[in-house]
C-alpha positions in Angstrom: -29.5 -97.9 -6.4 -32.0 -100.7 -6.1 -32.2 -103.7 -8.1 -35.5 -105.9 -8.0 -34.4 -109.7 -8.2 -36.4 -112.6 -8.6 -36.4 -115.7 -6.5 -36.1 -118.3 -9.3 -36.0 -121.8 -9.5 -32.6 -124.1 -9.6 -32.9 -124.1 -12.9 -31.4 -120.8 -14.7 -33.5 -119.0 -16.2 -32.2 -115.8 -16.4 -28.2 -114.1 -15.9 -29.9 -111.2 -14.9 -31.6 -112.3 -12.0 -30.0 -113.0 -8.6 -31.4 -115.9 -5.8 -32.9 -119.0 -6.5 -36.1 -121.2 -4.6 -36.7 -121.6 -1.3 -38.0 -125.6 -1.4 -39.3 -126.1 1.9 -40.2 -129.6 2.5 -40.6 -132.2 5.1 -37.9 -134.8 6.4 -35.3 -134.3 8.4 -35.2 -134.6 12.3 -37.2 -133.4 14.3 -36.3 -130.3 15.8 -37.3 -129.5 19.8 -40.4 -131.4 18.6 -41.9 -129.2 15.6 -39.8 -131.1 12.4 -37.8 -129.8 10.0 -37.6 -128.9 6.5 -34.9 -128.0 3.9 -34.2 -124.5 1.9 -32.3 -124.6 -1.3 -31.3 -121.8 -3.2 -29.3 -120.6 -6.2 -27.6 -116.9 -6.4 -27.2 -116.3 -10.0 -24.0 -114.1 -10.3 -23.6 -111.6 -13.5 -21.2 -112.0 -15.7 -18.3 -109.4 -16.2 -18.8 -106.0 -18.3 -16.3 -107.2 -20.8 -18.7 -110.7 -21.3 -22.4 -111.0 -21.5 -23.8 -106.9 -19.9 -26.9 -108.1 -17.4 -30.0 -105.5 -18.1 -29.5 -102.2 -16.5 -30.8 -101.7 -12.8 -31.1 -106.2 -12.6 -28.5 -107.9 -10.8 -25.8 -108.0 -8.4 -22.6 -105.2 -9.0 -20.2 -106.5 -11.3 -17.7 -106.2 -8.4 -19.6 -109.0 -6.5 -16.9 -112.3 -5.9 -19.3 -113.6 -3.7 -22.4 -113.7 -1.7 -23.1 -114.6 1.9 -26.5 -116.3 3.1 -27.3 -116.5 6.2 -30.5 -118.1 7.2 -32.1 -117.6 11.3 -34.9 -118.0 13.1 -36.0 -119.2 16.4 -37.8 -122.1 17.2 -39.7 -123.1 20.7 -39.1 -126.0 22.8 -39.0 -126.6 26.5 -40.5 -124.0 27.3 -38.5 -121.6 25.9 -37.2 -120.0 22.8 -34.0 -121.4 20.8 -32.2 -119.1 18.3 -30.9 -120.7 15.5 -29.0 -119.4 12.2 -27.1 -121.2 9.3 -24.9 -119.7 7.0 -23.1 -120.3 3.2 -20.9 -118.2 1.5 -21.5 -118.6 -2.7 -18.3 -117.8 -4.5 -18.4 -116.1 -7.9 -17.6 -118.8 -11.2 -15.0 -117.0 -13.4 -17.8 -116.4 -15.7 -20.6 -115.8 -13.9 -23.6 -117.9 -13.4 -26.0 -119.8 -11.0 -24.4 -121.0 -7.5 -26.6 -123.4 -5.7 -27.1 -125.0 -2.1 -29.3 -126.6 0.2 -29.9 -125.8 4.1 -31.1 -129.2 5.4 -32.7 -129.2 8.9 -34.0 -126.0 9.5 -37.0 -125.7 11.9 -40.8 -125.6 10.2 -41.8 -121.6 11.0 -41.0 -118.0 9.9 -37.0 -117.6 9.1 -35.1 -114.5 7.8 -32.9 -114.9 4.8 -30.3 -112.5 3.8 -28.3 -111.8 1.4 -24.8 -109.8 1.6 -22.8 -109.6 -1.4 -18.8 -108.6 -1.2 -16.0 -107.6 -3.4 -13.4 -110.8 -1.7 -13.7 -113.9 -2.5 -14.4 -115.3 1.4 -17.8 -113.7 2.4 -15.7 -110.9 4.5 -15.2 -107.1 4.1 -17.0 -104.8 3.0 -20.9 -104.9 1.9 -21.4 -104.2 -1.4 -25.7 -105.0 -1.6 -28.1 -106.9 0.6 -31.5 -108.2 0.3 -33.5 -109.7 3.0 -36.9 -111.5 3.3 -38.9 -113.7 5.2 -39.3 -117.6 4.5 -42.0 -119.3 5.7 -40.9 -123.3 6.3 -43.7 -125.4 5.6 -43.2 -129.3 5.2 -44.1 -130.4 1.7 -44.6 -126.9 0.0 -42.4 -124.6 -1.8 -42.7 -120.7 -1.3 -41.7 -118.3 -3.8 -40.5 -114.9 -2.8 -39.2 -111.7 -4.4 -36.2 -110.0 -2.6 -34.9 -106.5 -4.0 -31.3 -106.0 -3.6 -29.8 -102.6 -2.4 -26.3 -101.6 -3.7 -24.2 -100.3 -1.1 -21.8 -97.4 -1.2 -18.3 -98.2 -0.7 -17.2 -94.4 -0.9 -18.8 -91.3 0.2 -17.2 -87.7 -0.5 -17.2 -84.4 -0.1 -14.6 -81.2 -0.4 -11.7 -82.0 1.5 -11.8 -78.5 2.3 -13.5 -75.4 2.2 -12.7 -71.7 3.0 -15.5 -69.6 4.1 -16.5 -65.9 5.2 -18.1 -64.9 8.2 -21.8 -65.0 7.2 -21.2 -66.8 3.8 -23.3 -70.2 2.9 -22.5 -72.5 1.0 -24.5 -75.6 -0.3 -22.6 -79.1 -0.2 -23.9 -82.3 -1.4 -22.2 -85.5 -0.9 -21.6 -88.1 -3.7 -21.9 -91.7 -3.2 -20.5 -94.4 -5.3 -21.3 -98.5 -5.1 -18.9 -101.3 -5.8 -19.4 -100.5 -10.1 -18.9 -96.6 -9.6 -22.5 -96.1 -10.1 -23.8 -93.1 -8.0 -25.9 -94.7 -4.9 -29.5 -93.0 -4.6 -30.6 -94.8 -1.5 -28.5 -93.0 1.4 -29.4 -91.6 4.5 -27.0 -89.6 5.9 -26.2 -87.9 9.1 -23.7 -84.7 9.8 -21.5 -84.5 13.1 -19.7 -81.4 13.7 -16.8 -80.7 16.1 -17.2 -76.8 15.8 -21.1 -75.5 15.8 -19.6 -72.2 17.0 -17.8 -71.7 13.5 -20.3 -73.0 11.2 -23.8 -74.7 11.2 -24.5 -78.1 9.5 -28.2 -79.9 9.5 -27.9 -83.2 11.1 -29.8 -84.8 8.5 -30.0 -84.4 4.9 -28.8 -85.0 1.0 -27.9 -82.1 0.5 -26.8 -79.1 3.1 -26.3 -75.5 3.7 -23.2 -75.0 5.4 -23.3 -71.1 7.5 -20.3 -69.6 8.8 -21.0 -68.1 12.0 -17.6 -67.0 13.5 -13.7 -67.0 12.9 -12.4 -70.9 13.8 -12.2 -73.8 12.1 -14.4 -77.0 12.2 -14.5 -80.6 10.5 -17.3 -81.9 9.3 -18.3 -85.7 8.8 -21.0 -87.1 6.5 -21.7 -91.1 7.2 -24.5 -93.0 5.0 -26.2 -94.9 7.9 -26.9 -97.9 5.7 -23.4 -98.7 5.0 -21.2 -96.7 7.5 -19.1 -94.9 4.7 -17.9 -91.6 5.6 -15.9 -88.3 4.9 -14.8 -85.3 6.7 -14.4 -81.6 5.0 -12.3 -79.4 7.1 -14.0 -76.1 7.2 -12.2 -72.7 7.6 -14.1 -69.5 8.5 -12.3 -66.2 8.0 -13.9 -62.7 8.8 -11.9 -60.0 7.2 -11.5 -56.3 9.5 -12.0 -53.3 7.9 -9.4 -51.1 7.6 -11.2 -48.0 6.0 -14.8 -46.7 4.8 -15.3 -45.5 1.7 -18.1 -42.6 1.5 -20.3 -41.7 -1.2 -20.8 -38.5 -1.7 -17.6 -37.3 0.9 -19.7 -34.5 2.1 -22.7 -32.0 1.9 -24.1 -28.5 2.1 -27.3 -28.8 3.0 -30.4 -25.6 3.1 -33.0 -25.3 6.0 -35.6 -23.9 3.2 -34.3 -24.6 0.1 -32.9 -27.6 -1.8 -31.2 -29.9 -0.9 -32.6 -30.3 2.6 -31.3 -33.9 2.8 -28.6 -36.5 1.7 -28.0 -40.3 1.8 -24.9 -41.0 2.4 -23.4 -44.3 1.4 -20.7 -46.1 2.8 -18.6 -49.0 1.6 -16.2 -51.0 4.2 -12.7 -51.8 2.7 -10.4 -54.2 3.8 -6.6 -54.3 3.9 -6.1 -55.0 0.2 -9.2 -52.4 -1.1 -11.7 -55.4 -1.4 -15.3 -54.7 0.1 -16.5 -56.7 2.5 -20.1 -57.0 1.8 -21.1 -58.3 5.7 -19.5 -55.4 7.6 -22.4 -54.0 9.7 -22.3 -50.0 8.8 -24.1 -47.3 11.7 -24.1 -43.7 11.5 -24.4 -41.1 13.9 -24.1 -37.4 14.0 -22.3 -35.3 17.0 -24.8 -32.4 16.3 -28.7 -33.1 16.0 -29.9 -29.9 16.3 -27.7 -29.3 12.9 -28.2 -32.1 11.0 -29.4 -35.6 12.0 -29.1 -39.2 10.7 -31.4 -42.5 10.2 -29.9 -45.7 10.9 -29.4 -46.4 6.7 -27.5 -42.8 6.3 -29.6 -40.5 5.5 -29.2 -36.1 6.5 -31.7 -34.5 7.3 -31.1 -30.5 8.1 -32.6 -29.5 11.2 -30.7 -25.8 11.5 -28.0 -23.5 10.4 -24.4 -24.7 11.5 -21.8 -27.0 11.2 -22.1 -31.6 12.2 -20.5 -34.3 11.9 -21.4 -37.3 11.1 -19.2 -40.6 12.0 -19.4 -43.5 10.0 -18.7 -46.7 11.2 -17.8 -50.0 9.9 -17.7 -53.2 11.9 -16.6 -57.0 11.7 -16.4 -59.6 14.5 -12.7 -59.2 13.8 -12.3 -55.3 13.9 -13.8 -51.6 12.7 -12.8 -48.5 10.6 -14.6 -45.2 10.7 -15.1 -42.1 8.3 -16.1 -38.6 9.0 -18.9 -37.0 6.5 -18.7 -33.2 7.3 -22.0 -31.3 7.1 -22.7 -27.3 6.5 -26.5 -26.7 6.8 -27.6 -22.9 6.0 -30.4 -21.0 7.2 -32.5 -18.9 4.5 -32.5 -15.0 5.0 -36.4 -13.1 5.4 -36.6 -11.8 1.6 -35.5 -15.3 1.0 -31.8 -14.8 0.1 -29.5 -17.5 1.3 -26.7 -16.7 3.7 -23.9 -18.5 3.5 
């Protein structure tokens, strides 16, 4: 969730908005030789749901106790580069309102200021929302910027478990919350998985397919790469083993010149409780061709007068079952009377 703030003068003028004016003036000493200048600033905190509401998407979360600024730049001097940074930490007033201070002495130039809000009162733990921009110092003037803060999630989650079939997907799509238990929109997560074998997970995305590829187990962790939250599902892939095939019709008589000359014959794997199992892979084959043949997807074809069999076979990574479809082809006589 992103919330556009103004940069606003010292003076409130809003209990929506959040940061206050950079004034960046001359005075101060001279630092390594290029002078100095001052930022002031004001972070206007909301107040609490049960006082004055702030507008919706304006604002730091309502969980925000208080807001840490830290100032840096680098400034040149003997013939090298110095580093620099200041820092404040803004505490929340019991009912809300502008906080304001002044960082004296910082070096004329480009500076980065940022804003992290947190839930404590010290400036410590965990992020709640940020902003950052870039200040230019320039003695005597005063630059006014707009920073948008990002709320942070503080949770992410998804199923603790989930049981899956060999060959099943299933679509999972992780929810995160910020500090006010307001869904985040701006994530990015990654997926680690200690298991590819068992199941296949995108490394990247909102929302993912999860594909059971073989018996095992496997966990898998989401982290939003903004604020490091994460969760892990446990993921358990079960392939059921057939224990019988079911045929459909059992068996046929089949005519050389009359009719029927073919049959389809379809088959349905069974596990150990009668429930189908719909990824079984099901091949035929008959143990006399020059009776009766058989395509890959079941279907007799006569071919001449006798007796076949045809075996039907069900598989699963974990196991097979087979069924017998009996076959009786017979021939036509010359004056076209059937012997049987």
């Amino acid at each position: 969730m992103k919330r556009y703030l103004l940069i606003v003068a010292l003076t409130v003028v809003g209990l929506a908005m959040m940061i206050g004016q950079f004034g960046c003036g001359g005075g101060g000493d001279d630092y390594a030789g290029q002078g100095t200048g001052t930022i002031a600033l004001g972070v206007i905190f909301p107040p609490r749901p049960s006082q004055v509401s702030p507008a919706a998407g304006e604002g730091l979360p309502n969980a925000t106790n208080s807001v840490r600024i830290t100032i840096s730049g680098a400034t040149g001097g003997g013939g090298g580069t110095e580093p620099w940074t200041r820092e404040a930490v803004l505490v929340r007033p019991a009912g809300g309102g502008t906080v304001q201070t002044q960082f004296q002495n910082i070096p004329v130039g480009s500076c980065t200021v940022l804003a992290q809000a947190y839930g404590t009162n010290d400036g410590t733990g965990q992020i709640i929302a940020e902003a950052q921009t870039n200040a230019a110092v320039t003695s005597g003037n005063t630059t006014n910027v707009t920073m948008t803060v990002d709320t942070l999630a503080v949770s992410v989650d998804i199923p603790a478990t989930l049981n899956m079939e060999y060959g099943q997907s299933v679509n999972v799509t992780p929810v995160a919350l910020d500090a006010d238990g307001n869904v985040c929109i701006n994530v990015n997560y990654a997926w680690t998985n200690t298991a590819p074998a068992v199941v296949s997970v995108p490394s990247t995305g909102s929302s993912v397919t999860f594909a059971a590829l073989a018996n095992g187990t496997a966990d898998v962790t989401v982290t939003d790469s903004r604020s490091g939250e994460q969760d892990t599902c446990h993921v358990s892939v079960l392939t059921r083993a057939p224990v019988k095939v079911v045929l459909d019709p059992t068996s046929a008589n089949l005519f050389l010149q009359g009719d029927p000359s073919t049959v389809q014959i379809n088959a349905t794997a069974l596990d150990a409780t009668d429930q189908p199992i719909s990824y079984a892979v099901i091949t035929f084959a008959s143990a006399g061709d020059t009776v009766a043949s058989v395509s890959p997807t079941g279907l007799v074809t006569a071919n001449g007068a006798g007796v076949a069999s045809i075996t039907v076979t069900a598989t699963t990574p974990t196991g097979s079952a087979q069924a017998i479809f009996p076959v009786v082809v017979t021939d036509t006589g010359k004056l076209g009377i059937v012997v049987r």
